[in-house]
N, C-alpha and C positions, 0 to 999 in steps of 0.2 A: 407482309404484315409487320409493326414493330416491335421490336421485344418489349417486356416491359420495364428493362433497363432504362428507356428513354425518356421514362415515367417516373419511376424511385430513385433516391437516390441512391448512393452506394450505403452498402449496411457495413458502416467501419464507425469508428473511434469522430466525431465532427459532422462524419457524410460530408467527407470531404473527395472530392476529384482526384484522376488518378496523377495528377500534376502536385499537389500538397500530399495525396498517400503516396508515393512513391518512395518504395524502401531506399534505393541510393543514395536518394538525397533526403532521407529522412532526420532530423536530431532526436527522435521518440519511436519507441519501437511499443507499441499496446498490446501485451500479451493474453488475452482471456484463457484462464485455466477453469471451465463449470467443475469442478472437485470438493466432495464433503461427506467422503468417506469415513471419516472420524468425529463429526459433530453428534453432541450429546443432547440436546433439547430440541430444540427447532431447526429443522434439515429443511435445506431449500438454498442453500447458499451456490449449489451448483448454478443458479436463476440468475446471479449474481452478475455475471460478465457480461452478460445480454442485454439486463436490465443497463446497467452502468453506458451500453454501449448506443442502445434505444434511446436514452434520454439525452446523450449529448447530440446526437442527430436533430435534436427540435433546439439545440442550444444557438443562442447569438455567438457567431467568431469573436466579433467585438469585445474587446475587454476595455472597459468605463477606466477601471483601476490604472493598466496600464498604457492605455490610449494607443491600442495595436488590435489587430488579432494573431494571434499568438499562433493559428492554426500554418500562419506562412512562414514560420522555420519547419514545419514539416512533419505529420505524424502520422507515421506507417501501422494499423493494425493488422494482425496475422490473424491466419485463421486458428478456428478453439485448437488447445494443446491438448490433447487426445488423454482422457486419466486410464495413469497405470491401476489396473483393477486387487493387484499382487497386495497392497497394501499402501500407506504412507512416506515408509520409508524408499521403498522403490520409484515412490510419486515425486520426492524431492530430488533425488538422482537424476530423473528426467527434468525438473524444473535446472535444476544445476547446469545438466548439459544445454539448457533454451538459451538460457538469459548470458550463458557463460560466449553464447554463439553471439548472441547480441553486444555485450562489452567488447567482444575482441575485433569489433569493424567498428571501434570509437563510437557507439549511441547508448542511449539511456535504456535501457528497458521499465516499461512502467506495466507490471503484472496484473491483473483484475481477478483474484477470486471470486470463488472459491472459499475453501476455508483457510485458518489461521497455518496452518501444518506445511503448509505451501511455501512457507515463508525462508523456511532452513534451506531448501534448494537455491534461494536467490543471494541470499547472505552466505553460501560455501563456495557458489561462481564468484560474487566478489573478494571474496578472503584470499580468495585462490590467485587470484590476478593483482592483489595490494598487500604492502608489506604490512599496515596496520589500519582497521578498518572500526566505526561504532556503528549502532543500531538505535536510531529514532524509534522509540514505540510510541504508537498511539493507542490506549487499550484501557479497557476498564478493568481488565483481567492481568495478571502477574506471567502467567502461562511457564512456572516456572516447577510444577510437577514432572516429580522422575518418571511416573509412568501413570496413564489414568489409561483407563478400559481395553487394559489390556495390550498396551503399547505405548514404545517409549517415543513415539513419532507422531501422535498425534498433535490437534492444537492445543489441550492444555500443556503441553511438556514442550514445545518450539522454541523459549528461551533457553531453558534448561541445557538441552542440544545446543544451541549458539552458542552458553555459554561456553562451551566445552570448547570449542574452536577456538586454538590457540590465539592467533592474532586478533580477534575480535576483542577489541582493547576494554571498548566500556559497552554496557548496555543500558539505555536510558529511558526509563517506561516512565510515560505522562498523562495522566488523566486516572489512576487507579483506583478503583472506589471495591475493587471484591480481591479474598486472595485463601487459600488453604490455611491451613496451622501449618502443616508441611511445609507448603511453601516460605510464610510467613517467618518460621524458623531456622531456614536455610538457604536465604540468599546470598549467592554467589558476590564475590567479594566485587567482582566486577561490575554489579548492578547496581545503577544507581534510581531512588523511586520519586516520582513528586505524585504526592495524591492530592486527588481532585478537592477533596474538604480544606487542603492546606494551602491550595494556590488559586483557586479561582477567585476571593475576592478582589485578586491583583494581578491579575494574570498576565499586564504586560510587563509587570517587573521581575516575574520569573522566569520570560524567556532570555532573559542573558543570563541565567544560572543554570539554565537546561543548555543552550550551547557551550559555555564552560566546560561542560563533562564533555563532550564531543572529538575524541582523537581522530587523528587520520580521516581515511575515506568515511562518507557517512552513506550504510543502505539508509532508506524511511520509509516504513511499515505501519500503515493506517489500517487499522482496527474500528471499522466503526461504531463497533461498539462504545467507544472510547467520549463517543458523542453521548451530550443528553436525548434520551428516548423521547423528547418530547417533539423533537424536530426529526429526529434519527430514528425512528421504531423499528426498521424493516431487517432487524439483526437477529441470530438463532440466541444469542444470551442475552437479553439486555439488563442493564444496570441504572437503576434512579441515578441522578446528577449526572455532570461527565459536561465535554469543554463545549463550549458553543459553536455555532458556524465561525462566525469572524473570530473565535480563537485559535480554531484549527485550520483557518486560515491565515492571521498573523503568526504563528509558529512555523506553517510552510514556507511565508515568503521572510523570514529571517533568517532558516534553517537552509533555504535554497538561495538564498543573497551572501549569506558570512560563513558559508561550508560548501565542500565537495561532497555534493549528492551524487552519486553516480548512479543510485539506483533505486527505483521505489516500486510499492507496491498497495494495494487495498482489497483490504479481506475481508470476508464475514457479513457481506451483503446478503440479504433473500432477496428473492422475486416476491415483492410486493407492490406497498401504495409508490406511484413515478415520484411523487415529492422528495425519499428519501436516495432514490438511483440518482435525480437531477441534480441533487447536491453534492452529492460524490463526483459526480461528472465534473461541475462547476468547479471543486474543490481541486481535484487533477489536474483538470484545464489549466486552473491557473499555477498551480507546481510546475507546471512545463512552462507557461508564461513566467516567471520569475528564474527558473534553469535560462531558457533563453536569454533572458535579458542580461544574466549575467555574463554569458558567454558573450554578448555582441558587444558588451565596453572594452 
């Protein structure tokens, strides 16, 4: 009798074969972490990896954009990263050790929450391996409280934490449209903000003002919340306004053409409607299509 292997295809990052997943020869390592043990409104982010991973399986390889499919430099998904149940802080320790495995055999690691909290593991494996490194945010949220419910590690407080990390030179949050008094009062010298009221009527001319701030190695940390709800709903905080598809796609493929991304991530997905997991897919996709194409000139 046949398995039903010979039916389905592979449940990875593409449903790609094991000739394009193969870790060896991979340039993209797909981390799925289901973790949201610290989300305060709408929990489900755990759904997040799954969904994200579901939806690129119905995806075209083909990219129109860059006239390739971008799947044949090679994108290896691992299996879910098992959550530490101890708390958050123990959660980014194990994220640190993953991705820290994944940088040190030369590949990208591109992480799929989960929630926002998940993030400081990925940006202390990078800091740790570069002498001076920045942080792409994409977020409608500051994330820059010293401590909310009850811990200094969850997602509101994950900047707050990076910033603390010595070499993490600049922190560069785009798309903000919510923030504390706290916060709002005490941002760190290293953080620089562009909110969404102030730059979306023009928005392609504020991305050479966002790469500007940009030192050294660049993690990039998608928030999708960071997106408008209108396209994007399927997040536990969501926020009126926030950047469009093809903004937060033109910002990828500038910020992955005229910097060293070495490392990225996307948080704050629910299991919901596929429309808004396809887009994040799409979105990815092409972040590793544009990493690629820079490395092949």
């Amino acid at each position: 009798m046949l398995s039903p292997h010979h039916f389905w295809p592979p449940r990875n990052f593409g449903a790609l074969d094991a000739q394009l997943g193969a870790f060896q020869t991979a340039k993209f390592v797909v981390l799925p972490v289901p973790y949201d043990s610290t989300t305060t409104w709408r929990g489900g982010t755990r759904e997040g990896p799954i969904s994200i991973i579901d939806a690129s399986m119905n995806m075209e390889l083909f990219d129109r954009e860059l006239g390739r499919e971008i799947a044949e430099i090679g994108i290896h998904t691992t299996d879910d990263i098992e959550p530490v149940m101890s708390g958050p802080e123990a959660m980014a320790n194990r994220i640190e050790s993953v991705i820290g495995e994944v940088l040190d055999v030369g590949k990208v690691p591109v992480m799929l929450g989960g929630e926002h909290s998940l993030t400081l593991g990925g940006v202390r494996a990078l800091s740790s391996r570069c002498e001076r490194i920045s942080i792409l945010q994409i977020d409608a949220h500051t994330d820059l409280r010293d401590e909310y419910a009850d811990t200094r590690f969850g997602h509101g407080c994950v900047m707050r934490r990076a910033s603390e990390i010595e070499n993490v030179a600049k922190i560069v949050q785009v798309g903000l449209r919510s923030t504390s008094q706290e916060e709002f009062e005490s941002v760190p010298e290293k953080v620089v903000q562009f909110w969404a009221e102030d730059i979306l009527d023009d928005f392609s001319s504020v991305i050479p003002r966002i790469l500007e701030e940009l030192e050294g190695e660049v993690y990039l940390t998608f928030d999708v919340d960071g997106c408008d709800p209108s396209w994007m709903p399927d997040t536990g905080t969501p926020e009126s306004g926030g950047l469009s598809f093809y903004q937060v796609r033109d910002l990828f493929r500038a910020v992955c053409e005229q910097k060293n991304v070495r490392a990225l991530d996307c948080v704050e997905l629910i299991g919901g409607h596929p429309a808004s997991a396809f887009a994040v897919a799409r979105l990815l996709y092409k972040a590793m299509g544009y990493l690629g194409e820079k490395s092949s000139n």
